[in-house]
N, C-alpha and C positions, 0 to 999 in steps of 0.2 A: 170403769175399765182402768187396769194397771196401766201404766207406763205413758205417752207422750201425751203431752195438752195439745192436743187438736185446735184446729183454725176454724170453727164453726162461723165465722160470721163471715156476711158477704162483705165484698171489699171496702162499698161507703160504710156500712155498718163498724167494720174493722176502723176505718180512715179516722171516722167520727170519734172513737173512743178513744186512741190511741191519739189526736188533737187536742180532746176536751181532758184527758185525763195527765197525759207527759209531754202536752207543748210540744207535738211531732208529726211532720208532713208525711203522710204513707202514699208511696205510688207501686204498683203493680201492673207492670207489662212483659209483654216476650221480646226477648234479644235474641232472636234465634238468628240471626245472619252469623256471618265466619268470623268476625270481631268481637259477637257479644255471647258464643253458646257457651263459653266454657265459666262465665259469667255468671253466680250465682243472686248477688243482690250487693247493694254500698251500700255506706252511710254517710251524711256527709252533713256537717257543725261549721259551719263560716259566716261570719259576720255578713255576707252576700246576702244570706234568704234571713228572714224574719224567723223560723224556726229551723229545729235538724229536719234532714230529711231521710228516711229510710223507702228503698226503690228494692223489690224484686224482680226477678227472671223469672217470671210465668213460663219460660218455656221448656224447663222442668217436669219430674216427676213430682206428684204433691209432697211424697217424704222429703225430697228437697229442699224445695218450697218452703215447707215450714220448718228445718234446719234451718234455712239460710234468715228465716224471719227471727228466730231464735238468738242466730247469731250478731244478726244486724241492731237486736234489741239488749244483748249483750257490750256489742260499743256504746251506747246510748245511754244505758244505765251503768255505766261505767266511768264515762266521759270525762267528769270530775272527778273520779278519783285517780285516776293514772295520768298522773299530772299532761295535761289536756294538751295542745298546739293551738294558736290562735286561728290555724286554717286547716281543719281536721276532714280528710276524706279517707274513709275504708272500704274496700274494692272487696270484695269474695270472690272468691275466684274455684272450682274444684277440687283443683289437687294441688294447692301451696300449703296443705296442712304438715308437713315436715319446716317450713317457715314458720309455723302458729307459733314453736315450739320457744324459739326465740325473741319472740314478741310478745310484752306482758298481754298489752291491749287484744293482741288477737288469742291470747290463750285463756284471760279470761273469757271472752268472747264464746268461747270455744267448751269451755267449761260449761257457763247456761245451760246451750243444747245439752252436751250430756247429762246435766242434772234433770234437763222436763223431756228429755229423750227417756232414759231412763231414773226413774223416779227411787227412794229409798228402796220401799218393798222389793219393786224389780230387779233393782241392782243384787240387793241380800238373793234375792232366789237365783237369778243369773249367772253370780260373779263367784258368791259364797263360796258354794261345792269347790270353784277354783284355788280359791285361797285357802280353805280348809287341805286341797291336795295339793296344796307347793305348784299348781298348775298354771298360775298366773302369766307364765313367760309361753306360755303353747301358744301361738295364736290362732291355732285349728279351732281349739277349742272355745276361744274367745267370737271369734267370728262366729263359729256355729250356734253359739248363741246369741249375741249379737243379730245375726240374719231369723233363726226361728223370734224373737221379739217384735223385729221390725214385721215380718208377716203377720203374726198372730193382732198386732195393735194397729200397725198399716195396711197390711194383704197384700204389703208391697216382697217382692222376693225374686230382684233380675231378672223382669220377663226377658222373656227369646226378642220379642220384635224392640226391643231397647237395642240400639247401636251396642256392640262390643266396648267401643273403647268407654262412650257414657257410662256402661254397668262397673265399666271398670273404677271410672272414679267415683261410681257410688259405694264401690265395695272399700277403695281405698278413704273414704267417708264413716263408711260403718263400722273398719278397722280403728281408725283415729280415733269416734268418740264413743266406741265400747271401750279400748284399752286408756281413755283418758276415765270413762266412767268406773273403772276396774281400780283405776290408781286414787282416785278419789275416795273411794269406797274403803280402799285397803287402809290408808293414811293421807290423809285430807294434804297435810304439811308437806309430804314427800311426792304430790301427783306429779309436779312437774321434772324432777328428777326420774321417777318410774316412767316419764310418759316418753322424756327425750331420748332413754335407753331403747328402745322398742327402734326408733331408726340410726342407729347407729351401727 
């Protein structure tokens, strides 16, 4: 199947690999109280614990879920290269993606997902047509494709009984890293210049 690398594995199974393979503590719980919902997952590099730790917000929708794991393995594999902090923690949060924009670490981050969100192929068939008609700046048209992808590979597509305001920051999610995966696509050198114009 085109487009997102799926979380197939259960969670020790997941914990196990992601240990034995990147020297990396994985925890997965719901934060669903009024301090933790809007909370997607951190990441957090301090001489405190014996390795990084990456922590999800189960109390998401799975396409979330596996954005935010995306993204939290985006700091992780990054860590050393964007010159590091000796006490590194990264927070995910919903809807600070207009802040990604300014922050290398979080816009690499941020890139990840849209690269194993949507994969080459996908992108080319997706995005193409766009660029091919100068349509790149529509974001109707970017969304709607964008949203038919996320159905077609998730069968995920704003249910009704999703809270309003949550649909909202999953769409303000789906905007972000389709027009980040649009600006990659166009010209790899220029995404983050294409990408900061869209909220300005």
């Amino acid at each position: 199947m085109d487009g997102c690398l799926k979380l197939n594995f259960s969670r020790r199974e997941l914990s196990g690999i992601l240990e034995a393979c990147l020297g990396l503590k994985f925890r997965a719980n719901p934060f669903d109280g009024p301090g933790g919902a809007g909370l997607r997952g951190f990441y957090v590099a301090t001489k405190a614990l014996k390795q990084p730790l990456v922590c999800l917000n189960t109390a998401h929708r799975r396409t979330a879920i596996n954005s935010a794991f995306w993204h939290e393995m985006g700091h992780h594999l990054t860590a050393r290269l964007l010159s590091p902090q000796e006490e590194s923690t990264a927070l995910s949060f919903g809807s600070d993606f207009d802040e990604h924009l300014n922050d290398p670490r979080e816009l690499a981050a941020d890139m990840l997902v849209s690269l194993v969100c949507y994969s080459h192929s996908a992108a080319k068939r997706l995005f193409g047509p766009l660029l091919r008609k100068d349509s790149a700046e529509n974001i109707h048209m970017v969304v709607s494709a964008g949203r038919t992808h996320l159905d077609s590979v998730w069968g995920f597509n704003f249910e009704k009984q999703v809270p309003a305001t949550q649909n909202l920051h999953y769409l303000a999610g789906t905007i972000h890293f389709a027009r980040l995966r649009l600006a990659l696509l166009a010209s790899p050198t220029s995404a983050v210049r294409g990408q900061k114009r869209i909220f300005q």
